[in-house]
N, C-alpha and C positions, 0 to 999 in steps of 0.2 A: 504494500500500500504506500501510496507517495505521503510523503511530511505532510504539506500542505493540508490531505485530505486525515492525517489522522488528526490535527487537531483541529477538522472541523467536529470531528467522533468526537475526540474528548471534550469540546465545547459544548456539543448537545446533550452530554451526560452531564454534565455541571448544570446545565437550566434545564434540566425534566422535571426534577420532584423539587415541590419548593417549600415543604416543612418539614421541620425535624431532621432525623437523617435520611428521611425518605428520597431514595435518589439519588444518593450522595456518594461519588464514587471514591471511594476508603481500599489503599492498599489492604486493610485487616480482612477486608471480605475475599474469598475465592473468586475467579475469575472464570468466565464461561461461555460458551459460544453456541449462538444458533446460525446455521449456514441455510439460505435458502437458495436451490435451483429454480430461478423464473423461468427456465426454457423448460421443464417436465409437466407432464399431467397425470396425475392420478387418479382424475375422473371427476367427477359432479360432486360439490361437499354437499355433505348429507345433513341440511337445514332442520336441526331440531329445535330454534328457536322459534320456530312459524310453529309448530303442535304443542300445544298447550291442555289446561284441565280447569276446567270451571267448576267447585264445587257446589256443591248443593245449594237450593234457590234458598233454602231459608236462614243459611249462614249469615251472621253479623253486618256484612258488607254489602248484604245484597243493594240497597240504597245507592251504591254506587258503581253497579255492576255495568251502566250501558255507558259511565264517565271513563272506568276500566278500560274495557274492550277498546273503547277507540284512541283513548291516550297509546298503548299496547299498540294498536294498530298502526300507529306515525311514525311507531319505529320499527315497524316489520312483523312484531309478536303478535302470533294468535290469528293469523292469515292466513294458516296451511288447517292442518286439521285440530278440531275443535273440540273433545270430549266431556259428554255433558251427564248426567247422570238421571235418572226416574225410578222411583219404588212404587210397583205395580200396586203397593196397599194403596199411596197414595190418590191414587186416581178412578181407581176401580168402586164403585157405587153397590150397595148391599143387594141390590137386585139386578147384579151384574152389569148396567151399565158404566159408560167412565163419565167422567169429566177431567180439565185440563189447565182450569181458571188461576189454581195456583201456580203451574208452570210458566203461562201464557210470557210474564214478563222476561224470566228465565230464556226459556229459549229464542225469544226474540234478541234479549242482548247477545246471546250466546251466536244468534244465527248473523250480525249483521256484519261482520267482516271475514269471519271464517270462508273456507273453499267449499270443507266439506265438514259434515258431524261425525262423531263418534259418538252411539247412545249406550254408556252400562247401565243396563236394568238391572234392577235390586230388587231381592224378595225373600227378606227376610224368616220369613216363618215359615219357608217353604228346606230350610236349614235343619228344623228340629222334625223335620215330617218325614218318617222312612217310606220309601217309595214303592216298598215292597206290600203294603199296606194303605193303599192311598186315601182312604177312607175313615181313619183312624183320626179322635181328637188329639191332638198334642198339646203337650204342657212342657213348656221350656221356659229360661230365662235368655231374653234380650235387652241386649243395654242395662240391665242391672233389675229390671224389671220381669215379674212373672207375667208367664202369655199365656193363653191358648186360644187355639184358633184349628179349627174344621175345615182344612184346603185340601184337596184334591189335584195333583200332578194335570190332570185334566183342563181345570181351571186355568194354571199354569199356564197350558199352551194356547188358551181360548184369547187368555188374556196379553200373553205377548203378540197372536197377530191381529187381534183390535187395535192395538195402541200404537204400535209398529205403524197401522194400515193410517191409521189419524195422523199420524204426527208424520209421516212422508207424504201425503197431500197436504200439510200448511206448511212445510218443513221439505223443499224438497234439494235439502242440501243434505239433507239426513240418509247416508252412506253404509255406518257398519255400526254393529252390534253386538257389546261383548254379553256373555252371559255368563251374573250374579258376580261377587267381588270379592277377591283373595278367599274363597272358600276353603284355603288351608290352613287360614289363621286357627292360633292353638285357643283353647278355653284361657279366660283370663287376658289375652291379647289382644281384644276387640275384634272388629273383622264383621264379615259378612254375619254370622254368629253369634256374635256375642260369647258364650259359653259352650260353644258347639265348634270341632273340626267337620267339616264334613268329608267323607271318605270320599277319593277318585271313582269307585263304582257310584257312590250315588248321585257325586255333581254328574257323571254321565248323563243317568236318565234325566236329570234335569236340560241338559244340554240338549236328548234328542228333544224336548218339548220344545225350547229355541227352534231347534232345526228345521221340524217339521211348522211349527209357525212360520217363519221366514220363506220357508220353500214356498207355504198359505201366499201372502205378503208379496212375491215374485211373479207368480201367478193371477194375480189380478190386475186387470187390462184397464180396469177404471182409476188404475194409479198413470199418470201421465208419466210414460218414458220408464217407466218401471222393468221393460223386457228389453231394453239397450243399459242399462245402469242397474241391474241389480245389489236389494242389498245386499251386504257381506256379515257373517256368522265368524265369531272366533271365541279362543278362550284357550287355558283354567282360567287368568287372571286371577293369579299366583300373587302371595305377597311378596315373593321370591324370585329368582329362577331356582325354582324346588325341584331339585334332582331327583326327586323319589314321584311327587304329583306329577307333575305334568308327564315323565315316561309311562308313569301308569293309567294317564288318561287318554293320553295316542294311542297303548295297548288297546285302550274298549275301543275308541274309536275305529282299528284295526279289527277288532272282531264282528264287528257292529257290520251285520253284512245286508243291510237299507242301499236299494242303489239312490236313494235321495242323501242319504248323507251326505253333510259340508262342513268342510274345514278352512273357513277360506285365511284366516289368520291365526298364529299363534299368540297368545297375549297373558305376558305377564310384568311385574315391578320388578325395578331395581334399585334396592337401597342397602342391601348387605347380601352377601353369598352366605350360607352356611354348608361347610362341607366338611368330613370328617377328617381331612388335612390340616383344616384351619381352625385355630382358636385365638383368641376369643373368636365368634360369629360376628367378624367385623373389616373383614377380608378385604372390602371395597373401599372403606375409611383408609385402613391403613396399609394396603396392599392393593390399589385400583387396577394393577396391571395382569388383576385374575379376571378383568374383561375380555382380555382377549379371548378368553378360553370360552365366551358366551356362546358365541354364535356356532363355534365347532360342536359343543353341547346338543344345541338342538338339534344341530341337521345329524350329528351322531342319531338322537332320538327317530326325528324321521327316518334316516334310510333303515333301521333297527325293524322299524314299524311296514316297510315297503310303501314309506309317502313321500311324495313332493319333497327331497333338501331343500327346494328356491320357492317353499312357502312362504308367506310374508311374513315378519317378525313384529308384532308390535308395544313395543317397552312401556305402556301407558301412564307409568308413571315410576321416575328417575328423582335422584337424590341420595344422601349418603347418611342424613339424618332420619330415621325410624322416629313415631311417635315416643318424645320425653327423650331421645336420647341427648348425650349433650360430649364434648369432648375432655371435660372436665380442666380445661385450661383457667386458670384464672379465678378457682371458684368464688360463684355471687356476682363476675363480671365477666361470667364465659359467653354472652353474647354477643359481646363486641368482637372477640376474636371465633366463636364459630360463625360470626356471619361472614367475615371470610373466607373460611375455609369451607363455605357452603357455596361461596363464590365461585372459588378454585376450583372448587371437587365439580361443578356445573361445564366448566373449562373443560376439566377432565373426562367426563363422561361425552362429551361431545367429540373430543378426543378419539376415542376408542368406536364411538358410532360411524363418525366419518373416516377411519381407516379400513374395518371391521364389516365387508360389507353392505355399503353405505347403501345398496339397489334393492337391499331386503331387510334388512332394521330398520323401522319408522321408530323413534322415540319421540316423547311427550314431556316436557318443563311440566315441573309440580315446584310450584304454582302462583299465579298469580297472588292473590292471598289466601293464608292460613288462619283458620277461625280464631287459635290461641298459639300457636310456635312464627312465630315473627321470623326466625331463621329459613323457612323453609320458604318465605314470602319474595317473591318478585317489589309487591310494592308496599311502604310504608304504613303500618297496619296494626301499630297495637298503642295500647294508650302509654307506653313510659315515651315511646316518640316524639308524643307529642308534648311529654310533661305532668303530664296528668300524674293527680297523685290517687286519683280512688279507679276503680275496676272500671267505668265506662270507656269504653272501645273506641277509639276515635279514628277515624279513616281518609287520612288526606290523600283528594286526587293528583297525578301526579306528581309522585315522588317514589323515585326508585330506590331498593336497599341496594347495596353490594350485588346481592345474587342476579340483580334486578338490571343493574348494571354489567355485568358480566352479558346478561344475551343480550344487550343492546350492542355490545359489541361482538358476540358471535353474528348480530345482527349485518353489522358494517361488513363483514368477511365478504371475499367475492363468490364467483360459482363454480369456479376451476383451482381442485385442491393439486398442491405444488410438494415437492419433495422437500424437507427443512430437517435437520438435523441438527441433535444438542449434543455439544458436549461439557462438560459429563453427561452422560447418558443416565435417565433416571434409575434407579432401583426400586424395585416392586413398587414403580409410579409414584416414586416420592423422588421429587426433584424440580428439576426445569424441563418443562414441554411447551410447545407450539405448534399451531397449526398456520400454515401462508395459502394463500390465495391470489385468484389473478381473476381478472375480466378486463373487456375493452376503454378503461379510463382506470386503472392500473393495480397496482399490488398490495394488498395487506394483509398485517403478518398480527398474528394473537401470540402473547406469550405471557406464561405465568411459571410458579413458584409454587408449585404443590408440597405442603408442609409436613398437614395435617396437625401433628402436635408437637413438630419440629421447630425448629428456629434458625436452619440455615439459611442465608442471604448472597447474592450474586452477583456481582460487578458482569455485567452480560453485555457482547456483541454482536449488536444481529448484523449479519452483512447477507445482502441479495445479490447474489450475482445473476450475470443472464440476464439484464431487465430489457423489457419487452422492447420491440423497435420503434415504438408512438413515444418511448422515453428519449432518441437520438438526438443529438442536438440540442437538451434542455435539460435546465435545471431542474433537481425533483425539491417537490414541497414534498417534509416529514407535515402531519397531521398525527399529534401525539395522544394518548389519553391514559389516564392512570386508575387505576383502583388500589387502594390501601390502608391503613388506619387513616388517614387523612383525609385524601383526595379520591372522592366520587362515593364519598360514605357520610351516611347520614348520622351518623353517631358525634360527627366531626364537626360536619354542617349541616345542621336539621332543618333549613331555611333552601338549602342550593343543593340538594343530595344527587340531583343527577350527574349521568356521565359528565367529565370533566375533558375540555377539549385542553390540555395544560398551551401550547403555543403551536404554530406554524415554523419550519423553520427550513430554510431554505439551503440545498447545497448543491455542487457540481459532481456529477457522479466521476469516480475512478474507473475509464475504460465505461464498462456496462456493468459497473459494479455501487452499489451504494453501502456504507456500514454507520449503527446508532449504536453509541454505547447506553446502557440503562442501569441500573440496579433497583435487582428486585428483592425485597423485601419476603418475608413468610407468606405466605397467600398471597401476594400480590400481581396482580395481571397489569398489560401494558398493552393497547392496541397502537401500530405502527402502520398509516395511509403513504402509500409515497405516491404521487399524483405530482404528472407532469408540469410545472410550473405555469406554464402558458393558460394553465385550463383555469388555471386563479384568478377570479377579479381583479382588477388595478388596487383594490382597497381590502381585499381578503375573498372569502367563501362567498359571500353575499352582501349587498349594496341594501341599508339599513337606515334608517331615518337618523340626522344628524341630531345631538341633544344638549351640545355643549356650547352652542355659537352663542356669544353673547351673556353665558354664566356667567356668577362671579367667581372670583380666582384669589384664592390665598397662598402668601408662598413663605419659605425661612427669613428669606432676605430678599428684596431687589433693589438691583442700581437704578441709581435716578436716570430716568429716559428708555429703561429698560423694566415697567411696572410689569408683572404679572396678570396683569388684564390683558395683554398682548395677545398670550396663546389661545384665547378666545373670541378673538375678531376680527377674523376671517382676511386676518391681513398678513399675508406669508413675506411681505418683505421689514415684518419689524421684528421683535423679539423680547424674551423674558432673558435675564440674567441675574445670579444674587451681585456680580461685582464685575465691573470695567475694568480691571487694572491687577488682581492676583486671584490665582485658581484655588477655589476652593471647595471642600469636598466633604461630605457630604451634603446636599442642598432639599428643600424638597418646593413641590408646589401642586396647589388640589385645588381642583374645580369642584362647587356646589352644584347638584344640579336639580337642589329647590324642594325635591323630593324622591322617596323612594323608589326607582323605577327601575326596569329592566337594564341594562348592560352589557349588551354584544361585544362590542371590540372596539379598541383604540387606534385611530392612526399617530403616528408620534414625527412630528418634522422637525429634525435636528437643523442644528447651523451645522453648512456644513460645504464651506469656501471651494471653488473650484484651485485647485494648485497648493491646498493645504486641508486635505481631506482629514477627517476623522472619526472616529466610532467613542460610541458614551457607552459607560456601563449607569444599570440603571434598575431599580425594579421598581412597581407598581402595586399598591393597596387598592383596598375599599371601607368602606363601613357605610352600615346604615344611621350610624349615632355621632357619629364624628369623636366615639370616645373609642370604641374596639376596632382594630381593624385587622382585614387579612390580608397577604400575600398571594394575588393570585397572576403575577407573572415575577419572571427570576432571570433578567439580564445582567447579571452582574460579573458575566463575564463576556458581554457582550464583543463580537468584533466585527460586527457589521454597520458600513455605514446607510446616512442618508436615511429615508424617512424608512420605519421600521412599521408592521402591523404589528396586534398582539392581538387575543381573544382573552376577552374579561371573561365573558359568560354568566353574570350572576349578577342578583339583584344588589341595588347602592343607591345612595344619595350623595355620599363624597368619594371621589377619585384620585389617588394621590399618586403621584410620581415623585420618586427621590433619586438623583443624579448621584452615581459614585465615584465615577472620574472620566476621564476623558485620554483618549492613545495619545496624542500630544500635549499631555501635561496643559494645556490647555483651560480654558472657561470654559462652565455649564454654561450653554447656550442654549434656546429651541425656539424656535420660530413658532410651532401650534400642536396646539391636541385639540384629535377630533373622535368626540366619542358616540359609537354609534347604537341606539334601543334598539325595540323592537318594531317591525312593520306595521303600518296605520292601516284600515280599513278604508281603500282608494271609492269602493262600488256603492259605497249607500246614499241614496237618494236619485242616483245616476238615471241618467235618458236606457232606454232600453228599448230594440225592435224585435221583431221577430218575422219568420216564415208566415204564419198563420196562428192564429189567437181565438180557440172557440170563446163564445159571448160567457163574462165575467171568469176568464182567466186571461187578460191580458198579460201583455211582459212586465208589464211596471211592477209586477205583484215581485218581482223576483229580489228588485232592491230598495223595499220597503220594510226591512224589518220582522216583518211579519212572517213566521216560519208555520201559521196553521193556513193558505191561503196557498197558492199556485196558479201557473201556469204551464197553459198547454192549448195544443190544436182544437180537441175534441175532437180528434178523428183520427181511424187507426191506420197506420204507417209511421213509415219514420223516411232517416235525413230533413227533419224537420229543425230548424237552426233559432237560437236567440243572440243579439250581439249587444256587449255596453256599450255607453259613448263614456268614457273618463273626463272627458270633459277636452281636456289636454293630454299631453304625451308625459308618462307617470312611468316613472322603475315600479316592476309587478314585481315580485316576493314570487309568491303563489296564488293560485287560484283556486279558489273553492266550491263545489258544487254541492246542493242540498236535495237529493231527489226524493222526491215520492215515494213512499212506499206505503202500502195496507198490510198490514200483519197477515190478513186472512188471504192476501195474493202479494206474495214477496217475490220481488223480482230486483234485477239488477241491468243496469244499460250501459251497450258501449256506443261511442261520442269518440270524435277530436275535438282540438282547441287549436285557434288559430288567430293572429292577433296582428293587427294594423298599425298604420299611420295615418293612411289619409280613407279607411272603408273601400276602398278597390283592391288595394295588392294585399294580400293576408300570405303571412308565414306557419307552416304548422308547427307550432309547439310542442305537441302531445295527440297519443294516437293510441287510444284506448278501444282496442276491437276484443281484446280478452278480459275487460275487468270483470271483478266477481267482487265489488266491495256494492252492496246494494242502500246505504244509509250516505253520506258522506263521502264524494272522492276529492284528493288536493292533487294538484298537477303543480312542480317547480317550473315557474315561467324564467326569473331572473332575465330579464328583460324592458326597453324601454318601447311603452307602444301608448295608442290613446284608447284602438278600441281590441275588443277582446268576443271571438265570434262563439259558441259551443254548436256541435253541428250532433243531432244524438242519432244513431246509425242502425240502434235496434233495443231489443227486449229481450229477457229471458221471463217467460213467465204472464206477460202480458201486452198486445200489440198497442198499447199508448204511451205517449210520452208526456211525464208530467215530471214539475224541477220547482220544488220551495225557492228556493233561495240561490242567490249567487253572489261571491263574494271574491272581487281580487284585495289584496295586500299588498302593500309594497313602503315606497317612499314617495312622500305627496307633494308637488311644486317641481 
């Protein structure tokens, strides 16, 4: 590697982590390496942050289940398949009919961004009922409570293809079907059961009742599309992969000589191995690299059986924490450190899916939120989060934990997994792992620190070689992000908890080769974007409304002629300085900006004399009080000149920059800061046309506020078009569409989007002929235009087109 290019390496490992010693690259730490090949393919990464698990409708949180889903959805989660759950007590009516009323809202939320459902039906009391006797009262204990209940295996089946046959005409996303849940759980362990194992002969006959319902279900022609899209039948749905259950359920299935029988997936958990190798029962915590032996498992199982080895796999539900378990770190403050290692171990399990694969294991995130273990939680969800001091559950929308943050950045990964090697190489998956990827607008690389209850840390270099040829010629922007005790943890920051973009930082690759150095902490994950320079706005990612012209500006010190009101008035040829005449160091100065508000990014314009160049070290605060503040950028080993970007990313009122020196010994100097919020709403009130407007759904309906009201043609077809006027020519953010939908007819439409200057020439944007999001679609314009056309091109579900609202964002003037 040439000089030059290592200390641009060790300069980006000095400004990555900017608390504590997070980050901090320390001869004491070991040193480590991840090598990625950009030129290999290893195939399609195996997205298990799109499948996800929504538990039960009457859980704590339901209140903000439809805010959930589509927060989730902005960043990729919960897109792909969706598993939702139903207990046939619930719905089933004493003289056999059902109803639904209580699900209704449930699978609505559940249905409105997913592709496809996943339905586990539950039925409990059908656990304690020997099937050899099906006619028999039973008396059990579930849930701690005594039962009895007079069911019949019969019923069972009657009632799975009613509900099945219902909820795929209002639901016709609704795909596959596990049958009952972890029926291996032991007595005492909770489970399908309660108090009850149920043996593999008798989840059997349970399963053919499934069987034969769904077959019912398949068979009926008054389901739309039901005989091109059948559903799909799987199971045990193991709390396990239980080496002894499930061989012994493929056996019945094997002898079960029904030519209707169907297997069409295998479905079971993964949160521990127990096997008679391993003790304690905790193989996956502290030995994860007994996954790989998953998949060989099963298909051992099948060819044993004489079935399918490339059945499908489906892990429905992944994680390393079991109900109450904890890692015992830290006791009385082992949350803070298992929600890391629930982070990592998420890393990890995603690991071994996308190796492992990836065309027959479908895995599922558990889970958005958990009723009372906050660790197993995607999003922020229990009352110490928020401070609370008595038992009520508080549930703030958007905000991610750790683990929550982890798929948001499996999320950013591309679709072409890449060969990357670590050295040291992990043992029994405790170590440093990564996963790299590639697509057509460039490469990113996942890396973390699998601890578990360890504490080693790693001074790491990831170098890519091989980077693709649209990198030739150009500089790459790193796009950095961290998760650790500090940064991208809500424990830290319970106000800013999501992913953390830490800076941008720009360098010239060696040959075809780029290298970052990092240090990663125990649990800690680091996502690394390298994207071709050129594809960067002139001002960073995105062009953001300006929020600082004209604040007022406090500083340490200024020279007379040189006030600190300068850097806020929009006039680049004056300046702030504390002194005219000797360099001094450290200085600071902070703009108010009046109030609490969002905080994108800063541009920063240095003096910076042509024929006497030079570079400021520098870092940047915030605070909402002007009494506490935090560090949320770290140049203070700056050696770039000229105007620099940075990403705040977090909410403030005051903005502070402090100068630490200057490469020519030199005076702070800075011509301006320009700090840029969030995107204004451009479309409200706006002129609006359209194709055709049946009588009281004109277009004006669309930027009025009003999201119970719409329009539309009133007539069925499509390429039926609405266009705004902006008025003027406006930078669009994004664009948002609000459509129609009836719960009782759900559908979803695909549309382009196409956007002007003067209403003749239109460029397209966006070309949405496969969307499957039916509530809400945002299309990235990042773009300057006046008018903005939507042209809708069809229906799934129903031949009209009808759109609440439309809404672009951007920056307004």
């Amino acid at each position: 590697m040439k000089q030059g290019f290592k200390r641009i390496a060790w300069f980006l490992c000095m400004v990555l982590l900017l608390a504590g010693n997070a980050g901090m690259c320390t001869a004491a730490n070991p040193s480590a390496q991840i090598v990625v090949d950009a030129n290999t393919n290893l195939g399609t990464f195996n997205r298990a942050e799109q499948n996800i698990n929504l538990t039960g409708r009457s859980n704590s949180y339901k209140n903000t289940l439809v805010e959930d889903v589509d927060f989730l959805a902005e960043h990729g989660l919960g897109t792909g398949k969706v598993r939702v759950w139903l207990n046939l007590n619930d719905v089933r009516n004493s003289n056999g009919t059902f109803h639904y009323e209580t699900y209704t809202d449930y699978f609505n939320a559940a249905s409105r961004n997913a592709s496809e459902l996943l339905l586990c039906i539950q039925y409990p009391y059908v656990i304690g009922l020997d099937p050899d006797d099906p006619g028999q009262k039973t008396t059990f204990t579930y849930n701690g409570q005594v039962r009895t209940k007079n069911w019949r295996l019969a019923d069972v089946q009657e009632s799975v293809k009613q509900v099945v046959t219902d909820l795929k005409k209002q639901y016709p996303k609704l795909k596959y079907i596990e049958c009952l849940n972890e029926p291996d759980m032991k007595a005492g362990e909770g489970g399908e059961g309660g108090s009850y194992e149920m043996s593999a002969e008798n989840y059997y006959k349970v399963y053919q009742c499934f069987n034969e319902a769904i077959n019912a279900v398949n068979s009926d022609t008054s389901i739309a599309g039901i005989t091109k899209d059948p559903i799909l039948l799987g199971g045990p749905v193991t709390c396990k992969l239980n080496t002894s259950y499930i061989p012994a359920f493929l056996e019945q299935y094997q002898k079960d000589g029904s030519v209707r029988k169907r297997l069409d997936f295998i479905s079971y958990h993964q949160y521990h191995n127990i096997d008679e190798e391993l003790s304690p029962p905790s193989a996956i915590r502290n030995k994860p690299a007994r996954l790989n032996l998953d998949i060989t498992r099963i298909r051992t199982y099948l060819k044993e059986n004489n079935l399918n080895v490339d059945t499908p796999v489906f892990v429905t539900e992944t994680g390393i924490f079991p109900g109450g378990l904890r890692s015992g770190l830290d006791e009385g403050n082992s949350d803070i450190y298992d929600s890391l290692i629930q982070a990592a171990a998420a890393a990890n399990l995603s690991y071994y899916y996308a190796h492992t694969a990836p065309n027959q294991v479908v895995p599922f995130t558990w889970l958005p939120r958990h009723n009372s273990e906050l660790i197993k939680s995607q999003l922020v969800s229990d009352h110490a989060a928020a401070g609370e001091t008595d038992n009520t559950y508080v549930h703030p929308t958007g905000k991610f934990t750790p683990f929550g943050n982890t798929t948001v950045m499996l999320g950013k990964l591309k679709s072409t997994l890449l060969q990357s090697t670590e050295t040291p190489r992990t043992q029994n998956g405790i170590g440093l792992y990564s996963i790299a990827t590639k697509d057509d607008s460039g490469v990113s690389i996942l890396a973390w620190n699998y601890q578990w209850t360890g504490s080693a840390q790693y001074d790491t270099t990831i170098t890519v070689n091989h980077l693709p040829e649209f990198y030739k010629g150009r500089d790459v922007t790193a796009n950095i992000y961290l998760i650790d005790d500090t940064h991208s943890n809500f424990r830290n920051t319970p106000e800013s908890p999501n992913l953390e973009l830490l800076r941008q930082s720009k360098m010239t690759p060696d040959g075809d080769s780029v290298s970052i150095d990092v240090t990663l902490q125990r649990n800690a994950l680091v996502l690394v974007e390298l994207v071709p320079s050129q594809n960067i706005d002139s001002i960073g990612n995105n062009r953001y409304p300006l929020i600082s012209r004209n604040k007022p500006v406090t500083a340490s010190k200024s020279a007379a002629g040189f006030e600190a009101s300068k850097i806020t008035d929009g006039n680049f040829t004056n300046r702030w300085g504390p002194n005219a005449n000797a360099a001094e160091f450290p200085h600071w100065v902070q703009i108010d900006l009046g109030k609490v508000q969002e905080v994108n990014s800063a541009d920063v314009y240095w003096y910076n004399p042509a024929g006497s160049e030079r570079s400021y070290s520098y870092y940047i605060e915030v605070s909402k009080d002007g009494k506490s503040y935090r560090r949320v950028v770290d140049r203070t080993n700056n050696k770039e000149t000229g105007t620099l970007h940075d990403i705040i990313g977090t909410r403030a009122r005051y903005v502070r920059l402090t100068v630490t020196g200057c490469s020519t010994g030199g005076y702070a100097w800075l011509h301006e800061i320009n700090l840029y919020g969030a995107p204004v709403l451009l479309s409200q009130g706006k002129n609006v046309t359209a194709s055709k407007s049946g009588a009281g759904f004109s277009p004006s309906k669309l930027t009025n506020g009003n999201f119970s009201d719409r329009w539309g043609p009133n007539t069925s077809g499509f390429h039926h078009w609405v266009c705004v006027d902006l008025g003027s020519k406006q930078y669009i953010n994004y664009f948002d569409i609000f459509w129609y939908n009836d719960p009782t007819n759900l559908r979803y439409y695909t549309y382009t989007v196409d956007i002007s200057d003067d209403n003749e020439h239109f460029t397209r944007v966006a070309e949405r002929g496969d969307n499957a999001v039916m509530d809400m679609t945002r299309d990235i314009i990042n773009r300057e235009a006046r008018y903005i056309k939507v042209t809708v091109t069809g229906a799934l579900g129903q031949p009209y087109v009808w759109i609440r609202e439309i809404q672009a964002w951007g920056v307004s003037g």
